[in-house]
N, C-alpha and C positions, 0 to 999 in steps of 0.2 A: 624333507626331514623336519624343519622348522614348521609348516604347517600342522604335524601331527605334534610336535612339542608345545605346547603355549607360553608363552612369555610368560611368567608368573616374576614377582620380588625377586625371587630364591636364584628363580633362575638366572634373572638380569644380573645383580648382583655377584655373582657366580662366572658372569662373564664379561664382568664391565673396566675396562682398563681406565682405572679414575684416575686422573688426568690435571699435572700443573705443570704447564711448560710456556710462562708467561716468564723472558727474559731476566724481568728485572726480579724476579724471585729472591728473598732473603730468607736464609739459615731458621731465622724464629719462622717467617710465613710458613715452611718447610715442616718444621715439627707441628706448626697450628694444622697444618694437612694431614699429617700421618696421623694425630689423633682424632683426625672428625675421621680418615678412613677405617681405621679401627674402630670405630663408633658404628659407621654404619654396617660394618660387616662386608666390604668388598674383598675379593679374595688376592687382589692387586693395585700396582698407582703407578702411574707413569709419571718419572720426571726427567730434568732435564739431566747429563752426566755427570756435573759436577755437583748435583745435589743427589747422588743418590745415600741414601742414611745409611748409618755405622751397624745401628739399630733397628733391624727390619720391621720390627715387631710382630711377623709371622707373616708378612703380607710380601707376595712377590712382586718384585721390581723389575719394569717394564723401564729401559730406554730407548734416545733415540740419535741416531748417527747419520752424519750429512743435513743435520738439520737449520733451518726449514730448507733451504735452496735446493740441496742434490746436486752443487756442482763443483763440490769435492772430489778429490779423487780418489778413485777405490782403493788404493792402498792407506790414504789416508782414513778412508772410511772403516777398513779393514782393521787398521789399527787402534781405530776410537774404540772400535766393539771388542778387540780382545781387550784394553786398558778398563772399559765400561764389567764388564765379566769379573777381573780381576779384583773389580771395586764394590761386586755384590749384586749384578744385573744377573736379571734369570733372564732375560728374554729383550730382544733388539727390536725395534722399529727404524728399518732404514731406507731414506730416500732416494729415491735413483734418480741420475741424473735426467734431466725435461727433456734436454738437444737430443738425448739418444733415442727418446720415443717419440720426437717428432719426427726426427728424422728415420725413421722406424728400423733403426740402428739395433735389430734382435739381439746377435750374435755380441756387440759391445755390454749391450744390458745386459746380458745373460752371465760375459765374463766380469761386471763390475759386480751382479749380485754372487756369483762362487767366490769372490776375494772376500766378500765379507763372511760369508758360510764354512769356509774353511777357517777362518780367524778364529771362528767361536762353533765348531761342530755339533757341542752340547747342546748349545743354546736354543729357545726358540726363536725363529728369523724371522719377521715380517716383512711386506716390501712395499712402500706408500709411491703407490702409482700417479698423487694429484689428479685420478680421474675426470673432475670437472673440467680440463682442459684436454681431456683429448676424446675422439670419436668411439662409440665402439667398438670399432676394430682395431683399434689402437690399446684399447683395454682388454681386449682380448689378448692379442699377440703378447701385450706385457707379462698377462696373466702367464700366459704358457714358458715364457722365459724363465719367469717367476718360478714357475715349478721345476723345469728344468734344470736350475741353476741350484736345488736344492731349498727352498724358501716354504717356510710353514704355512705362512697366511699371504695372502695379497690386501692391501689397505685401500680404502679411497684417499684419502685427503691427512693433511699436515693440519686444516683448519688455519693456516697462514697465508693461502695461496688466494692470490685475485681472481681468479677464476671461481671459486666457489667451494662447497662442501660436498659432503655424501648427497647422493642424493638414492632413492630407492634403484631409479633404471640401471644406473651404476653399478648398484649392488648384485641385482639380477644378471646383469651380463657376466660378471665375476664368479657369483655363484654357476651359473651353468655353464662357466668355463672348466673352473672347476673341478666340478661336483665332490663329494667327498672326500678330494684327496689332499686338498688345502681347504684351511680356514680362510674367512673373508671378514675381515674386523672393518665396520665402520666409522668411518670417524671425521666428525667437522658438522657444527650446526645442529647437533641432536641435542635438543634441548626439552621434549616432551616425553611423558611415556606414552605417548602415542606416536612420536616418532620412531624412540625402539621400536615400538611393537610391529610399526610399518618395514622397518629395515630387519628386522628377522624375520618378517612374513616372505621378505624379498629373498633373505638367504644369508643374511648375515648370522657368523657365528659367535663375532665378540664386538665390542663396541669399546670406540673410545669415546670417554666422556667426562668435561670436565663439571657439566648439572647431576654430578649424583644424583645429590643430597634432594634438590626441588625436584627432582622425577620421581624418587622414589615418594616423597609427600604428597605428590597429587596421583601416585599411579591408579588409586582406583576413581579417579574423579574422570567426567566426561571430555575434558580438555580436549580438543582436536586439531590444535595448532601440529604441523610439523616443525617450525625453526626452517629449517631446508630442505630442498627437496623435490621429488615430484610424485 
């Protein structure tokens, strides 16, 4: 699907979860974001839960629960996301716990991600698998959980984790886990538009990103950097 779609501005933009989930975040840096997002036209932003604004300004708000670790407990996780809802979140990003998918712990994963799905039924789920750390078949099984358990998107990365970012192979095995029936948002390390453009040629359908603004400036330049990846 992504091959016959082209990455175009319109489209990135359209699908770019713009992104400030740096700790030490203040109240004014918070509003100085929401108006360069409305500047640039993104049609959402992800922040962290206790910044999410009063004032949306038309743009939906993406959070995120169990963050960055994942080794919260699902009722606690469960509960962040309906309090996050209450507070004006369209849409969750939550991390599941690591030990469960090393441990290739399906059935634990599957009932930590329905405690959050049921929390917030409306909502859109995502599920931030930290892919850089685990095999593909690890990414895969998760994926299927993921779906399973009722979850809209499968994620790579928190972009917190020592192991690494998105990377394309990543995204590939996610996408043709899969296929149409979940989204696959990337996210950690995209830093070019030629990275987007390589992670939705792979099968990504949203991106998180906290280089809007400079990707959108050089997207029609020949830049060939990825940031991360393979």
């Amino acid at each position: 699907m992504t091959e016959e779609r082209p990455l175009t501005t319109e489209t990135f933009l359209a699908n770019a979860d713009h992104t400030l989930l740096a700790p030490e975040t203040t109240r004014a840096q918070l509003d100085a974001f929401i108006e360069s997002a409305v500047a640039l036209g993104v049609a959402r932003v992800c922040v962290s839960p206790t910044l999410i604004p009063a004032d949306k300004r038309g743009l939906e708000i993406v959070t995120v629960v169990g963050f960055p670790t994942g080794v919260h407990s699902a009722e606690v996780k469960a509960f962040e996301a309906a309090q996050a809802v209450e507070a004006g979140a369209d849409e969750i990003d939550m991390v599941v716990n690591p030990g469960l998918l090393q441990a290739g712990d399906w059935e634990a994963l599957e009932d930590e991600i329905r405690a959050v799905r049921r929390a917030v039924p409306a909502s859109v789920l995502k599920v931030i698998l930290e892919t850089a750390a685990l095999t593909d078949e690890q990414t895969e099984a998760a994926c299927l959980a993921s779906e399973a358990a009722g979850a809209d998107y499968v994620k790579t990365s928190t972009g917190f984790h020592a192991a690494g970012n998105a990377t394309t192979g990543a995204v590939r095995v996610m996408s043709a886990t899969v296929g149409d029936r979940l989204g696959v948002k990337a996210s950690g390390g995209i830093r070019t538009a030629e990275a987007a453009r390589r992670m939705w040629r792979a099968g990504a359908t949203r991106f998180g990103i906290s280089s809007t603004e400079p990707i959108v400036k050089q997207w029609d330049s020949s830049d060939e950097g990825e940031g991360s990846g393979y």
